[in-house]
C-alpha positions in Angstrom: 1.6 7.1 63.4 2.1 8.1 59.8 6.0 8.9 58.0 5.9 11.1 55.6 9.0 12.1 53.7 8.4 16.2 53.0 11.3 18.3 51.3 13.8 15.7 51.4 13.4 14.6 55.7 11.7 12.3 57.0 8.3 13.2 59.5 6.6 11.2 62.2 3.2 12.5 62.4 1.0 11.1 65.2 -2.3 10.6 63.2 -4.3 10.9 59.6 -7.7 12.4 60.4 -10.1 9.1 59.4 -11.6 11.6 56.8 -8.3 12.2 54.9 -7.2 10.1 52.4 -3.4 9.5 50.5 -2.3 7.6 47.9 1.5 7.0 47.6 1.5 6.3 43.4 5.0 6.9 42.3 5.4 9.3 44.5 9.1 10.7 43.9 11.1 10.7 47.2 12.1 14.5 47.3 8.9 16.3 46.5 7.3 17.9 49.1 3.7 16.4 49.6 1.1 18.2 50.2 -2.1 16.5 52.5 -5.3 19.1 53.1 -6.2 17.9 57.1 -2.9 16.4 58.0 -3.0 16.7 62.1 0.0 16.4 64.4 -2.5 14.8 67.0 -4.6 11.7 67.4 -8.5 11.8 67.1 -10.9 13.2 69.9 -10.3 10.3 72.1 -6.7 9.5 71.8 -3.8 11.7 74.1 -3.4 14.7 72.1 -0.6 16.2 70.7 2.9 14.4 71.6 5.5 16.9 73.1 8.8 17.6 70.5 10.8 16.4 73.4 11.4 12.6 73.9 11.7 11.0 77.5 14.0 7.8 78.2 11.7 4.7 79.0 12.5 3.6 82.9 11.0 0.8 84.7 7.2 1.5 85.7 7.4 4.6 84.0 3.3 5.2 83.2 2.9 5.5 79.3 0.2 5.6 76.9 -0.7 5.4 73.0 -2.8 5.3 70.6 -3.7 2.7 68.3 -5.2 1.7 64.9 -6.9 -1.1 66.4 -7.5 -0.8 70.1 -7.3 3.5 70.3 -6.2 4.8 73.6 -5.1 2.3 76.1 -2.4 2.7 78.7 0.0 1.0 80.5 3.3 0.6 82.7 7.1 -0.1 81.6 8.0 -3.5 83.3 11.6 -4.4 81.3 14.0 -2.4 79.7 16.9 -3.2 77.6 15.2 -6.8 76.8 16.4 -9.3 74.6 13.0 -10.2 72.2 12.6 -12.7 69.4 10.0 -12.3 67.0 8.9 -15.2 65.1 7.8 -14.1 61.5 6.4 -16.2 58.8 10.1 -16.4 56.9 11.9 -16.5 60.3 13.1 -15.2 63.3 14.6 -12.0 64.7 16.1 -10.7 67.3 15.6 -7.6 69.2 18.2 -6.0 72.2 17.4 -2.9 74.5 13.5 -3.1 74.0 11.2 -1.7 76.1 8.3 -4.1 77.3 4.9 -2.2 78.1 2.0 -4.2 80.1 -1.4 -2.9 80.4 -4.0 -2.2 81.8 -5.9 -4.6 79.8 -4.8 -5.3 76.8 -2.1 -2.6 75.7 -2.4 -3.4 71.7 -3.4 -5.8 69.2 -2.4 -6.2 66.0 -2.8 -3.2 63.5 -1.1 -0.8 66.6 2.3 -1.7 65.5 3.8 1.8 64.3 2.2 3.6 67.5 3.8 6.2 68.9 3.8 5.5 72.6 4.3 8.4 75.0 4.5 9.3 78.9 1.2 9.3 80.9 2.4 12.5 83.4 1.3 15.4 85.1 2.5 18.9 83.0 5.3 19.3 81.2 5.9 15.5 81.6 3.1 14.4 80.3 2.7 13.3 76.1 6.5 12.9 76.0 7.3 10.1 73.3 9.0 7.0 74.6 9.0 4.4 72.4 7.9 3.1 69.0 5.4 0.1 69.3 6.5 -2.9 67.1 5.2 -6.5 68.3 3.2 -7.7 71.3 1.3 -10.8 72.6 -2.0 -11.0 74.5 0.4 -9.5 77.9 2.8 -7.9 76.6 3.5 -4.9 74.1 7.3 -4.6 72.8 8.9 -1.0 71.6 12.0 0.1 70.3 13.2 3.0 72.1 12.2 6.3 70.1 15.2 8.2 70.1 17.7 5.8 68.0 14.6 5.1 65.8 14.4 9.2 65.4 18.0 9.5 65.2 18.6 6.3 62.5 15.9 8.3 60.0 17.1 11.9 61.3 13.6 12.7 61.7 12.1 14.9 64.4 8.2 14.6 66.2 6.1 17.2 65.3 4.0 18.2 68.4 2.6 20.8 70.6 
Protein backbone atom coordinates (compact mmCIF):
# COMPACT_ATOMS: atom_id res chain seq x y z
CA UNK A 1 0.00 0.00 0.00
CA UNK A 2 1.40 3.33 -1.03
CA UNK A 3 -0.01 7.20 0.39
CA UNK A 4 0.30 9.66 -1.77
CA UNK A 5 -0.80 13.23 -0.97
CA UNK A 6 -2.34 14.55 -4.58
CA UNK A 7 -3.97 18.14 -4.77
CA UNK A 8 -3.93 18.74 -1.16
CA UNK A 9 -5.82 14.94 0.20
CA UNK A 10 -4.43 12.26 1.07
CA UNK A 11 -4.64 8.69 -1.25
CA UNK A 12 -4.27 5.07 -0.27
CA UNK A 13 -3.31 3.35 -3.36
CA UNK A 14 -3.06 -0.51 -3.10
CA UNK A 15 0.27 -1.05 -5.10
CA UNK A 16 3.37 0.64 -7.15
CA UNK A 17 3.88 -1.48 -10.26
CA UNK A 18 7.68 -3.09 -9.41
CA UNK A 19 8.74 -1.20 -12.68
CA UNK A 20 7.81 2.32 -11.39
CA UNK A 21 9.97 4.25 -9.56
CA UNK A 22 9.40 7.71 -7.01
CA UNK A 23 11.52 9.80 -5.34
CA UNK A 24 9.95 12.08 -2.62
CA UNK A 25 12.96 15.01 -2.77
CA UNK A 26 11.46 18.05 -1.31
CA UNK A 27 8.45 17.31 -2.53
CA UNK A 28 6.07 20.27 -1.48
CA UNK A 29 2.94 18.90 0.35
CA UNK A 30 0.19 20.52 -1.99
CA UNK A 31 1.42 19.86 -5.49
CA UNK A 32 -0.28 17.38 -7.24
CA UNK A 33 2.22 14.49 -8.16
CA UNK A 34 2.23 13.06 -11.04
CA UNK A 35 3.48 9.00 -11.38
CA UNK A 36 3.43 7.46 -15.18
CA UNK A 37 2.08 3.56 -14.19
CA UNK A 38 0.58 4.33 -10.80
CA UNK A 39 -2.10 1.21 -10.42
CA UNK A 40 -5.01 1.12 -8.02
CA UNK A 41 -4.43 -2.81 -7.85
CA UNK A 42 -1.78 -5.21 -6.67
CA UNK A 43 0.47 -7.24 -9.16
CA UNK A 44 -0.75 -10.30 -11.25
CA UNK A 45 -0.82 -12.48 -8.32
CA UNK A 46 -2.16 -10.48 -5.54
CA UNK A 47 -6.37 -9.86 -5.14
CA UNK A 48 -7.02 -7.20 -7.50
CA UNK A 49 -8.51 -4.09 -7.17
CA UNK A 50 -9.96 -3.27 -3.50
CA UNK A 51 -13.66 -2.22 -3.61
CA UNK A 52 -14.26 1.89 -2.56
CA UNK A 53 -16.44 0.45 0.09
CA UNK A 54 -15.01 -0.71 3.53
CA UNK A 55 -16.48 -3.73 5.54
CA UNK A 56 -16.37 -3.82 9.49
CA UNK A 57 -13.92 -6.73 10.61
CA UNK A 58 -16.15 -9.50 12.60
CA UNK A 59 -14.89 -12.58 14.14
CA UNK A 60 -13.83 -15.43 11.46
CA UNK A 61 -14.63 -13.08 8.94
CA UNK A 62 -12.27 -14.63 5.82
CA UNK A 63 -9.74 -11.76 4.73
CA UNK A 64 -6.89 -11.50 2.59
CA UNK A 65 -3.78 -9.09 1.50
CA UNK A 66 -1.15 -8.53 -0.16
CA UNK A 67 2.27 -7.98 0.94
CA UNK A 68 5.75 -6.63 0.23
CA UNK A 69 7.34 -9.56 1.66
CA UNK A 70 5.11 -12.65 1.62
CA UNK A 71 2.52 -11.47 -1.49
CA UNK A 72 -0.92 -12.87 -1.30
CA UNK A 73 -1.66 -14.92 1.77
CA UNK A 74 -4.95 -15.25 3.46
CA UNK A 75 -6.44 -15.73 6.59
CA UNK A 76 -9.31 -15.61 9.27
CA UNK A 77 -10.31 -12.75 12.00
CA UNK A 78 -9.93 -14.52 15.40
CA UNK A 79 -10.12 -11.20 18.02
CA UNK A 80 -11.57 -7.98 17.69
CA UNK A 81 -11.36 -4.98 19.66
CA UNK A 82 -7.87 -6.37 21.29
CA UNK A 83 -5.81 -4.69 23.60
CA UNK A 84 -1.93 -5.11 21.87
CA UNK A 85 1.39 -3.96 23.03
CA UNK A 86 4.11 -3.54 20.68
CA UNK A 87 7.53 -3.50 22.00
CA UNK A 88 9.78 -1.16 19.85
CA UNK A 89 13.42 -0.48 20.15
CA UNK A 90 12.69 3.00 22.26
CA UNK A 91 9.67 1.43 24.00
CA UNK A 92 6.38 0.21 24.29
CA UNK A 93 2.91 0.96 22.92
CA UNK A 94 -0.20 0.21 23.29
CA UNK A 95 -2.96 -0.61 20.94
CA UNK A 96 -7.11 -0.88 21.81
CA UNK A 97 -9.84 -2.20 19.27
CA UNK A 98 -7.37 -4.14 16.95
CA UNK A 99 -8.22 -6.66 14.81
CA UNK A 100 -6.04 -9.96 15.04
CA UNK A 101 -5.78 -11.99 11.73
CA UNK A 102 -4.36 -15.77 11.77
CA UNK A 103 -3.40 -17.51 8.69
CA UNK A 104 -3.26 -19.96 6.86
CA UNK A 105 0.33 -20.23 7.20
CA UNK A 106 1.99 -17.48 7.89
CA UNK A 107 -0.26 -14.29 7.29
CA UNK A 108 2.80 -11.65 7.05
CA UNK A 109 6.27 -11.02 7.87
CA UNK A 110 7.98 -8.11 8.27
CA UNK A 111 8.08 -5.61 5.33
CA UNK A 112 3.88 -6.26 4.94
CA UNK A 113 3.25 -3.71 7.64
CA UNK A 114 1.19 -0.88 5.58
CA UNK A 115 -0.89 -3.73 3.77
CA UNK A 116 -4.14 -3.17 2.96
CA UNK A 117 -6.04 -6.16 4.08
CA UNK A 118 -9.45 -6.83 2.63
CA UNK A 119 -12.48 -9.42 2.61
CA UNK A 120 -11.97 -12.85 0.97
CA UNK A 121 -15.97 -13.18 -0.34
CA UNK A 122 -18.12 -14.25 -2.93
CA UNK A 123 -19.45 -10.94 -5.32
CA UNK A 124 -19.98 -7.84 -4.21
CA UNK A 125 -18.46 -8.93 -0.87
CA UNK A 126 -15.47 -9.83 -1.88
CA UNK A 127 -12.05 -7.19 -1.98
CA UNK A 128 -13.78 -4.99 0.65
CA UNK A 129 -10.97 -3.39 2.85
CA UNK A 130 -10.96 -4.26 6.45
CA UNK A 131 -8.13 -3.31 8.11
CA UNK A 132 -4.67 -1.73 7.87
CA UNK A 133 -1.81 -4.32 8.69
CA UNK A 134 0.65 -2.94 11.34
CA UNK A 135 2.66 -5.66 13.55
CA UNK A 136 2.46 -9.40 13.76
CA UNK A 137 4.45 -12.40 15.15
CA UNK A 138 5.17 -15.84 13.63
CA UNK A 139 0.91 -16.59 14.51
CA UNK A 140 -0.51 -13.75 14.48
CA UNK A 141 -0.94 -10.49 12.24
CA UNK A 142 -2.44 -7.26 14.13
CA UNK A 143 -4.54 -4.33 12.11
CA UNK A 144 -6.03 -1.25 12.89
CA UNK A 145 -9.44 -1.10 11.78
CA UNK A 146 -9.45 0.86 8.25
CA UNK A 147 -12.20 3.08 8.58
CA UNK A 148 -10.91 5.44 11.65
CA UNK A 149 -7.45 5.17 9.93
CA UNK A 150 -9.40 6.52 6.57
CA UNK A 151 -11.40 8.86 8.52
CA UNK A 152 -8.18 10.26 10.85
CA UNK A 153 -6.29 11.26 7.24
CA UNK A 154 -9.76 11.99 5.42
CA UNK A 155 -8.63 9.93 2.77
CA UNK A 156 -10.73 7.68 0.55
CA UNK A 157 -9.54 3.90 -1.32
CA UNK A 158 -9.31 4.15 -4.78
CA UNK A 159 -10.73 0.85 -6.30
CA UNK A 160 -12.82 -0.87 -8.81
Amino acid sequence: MSWLRLGGKWHLFPAFRAETNVTFDEFPDDQLLSVEKLGTATPENGYGKPRPTTVKGTLNMKVQKYGRTTGHTHGTITGIRATITVNYRTGKARFVNQLVITGKGMFSQGGDSGSLIVSEASGNLDRQPVGLLFAGSANSTIANPIDPVLKRFGITIDGS
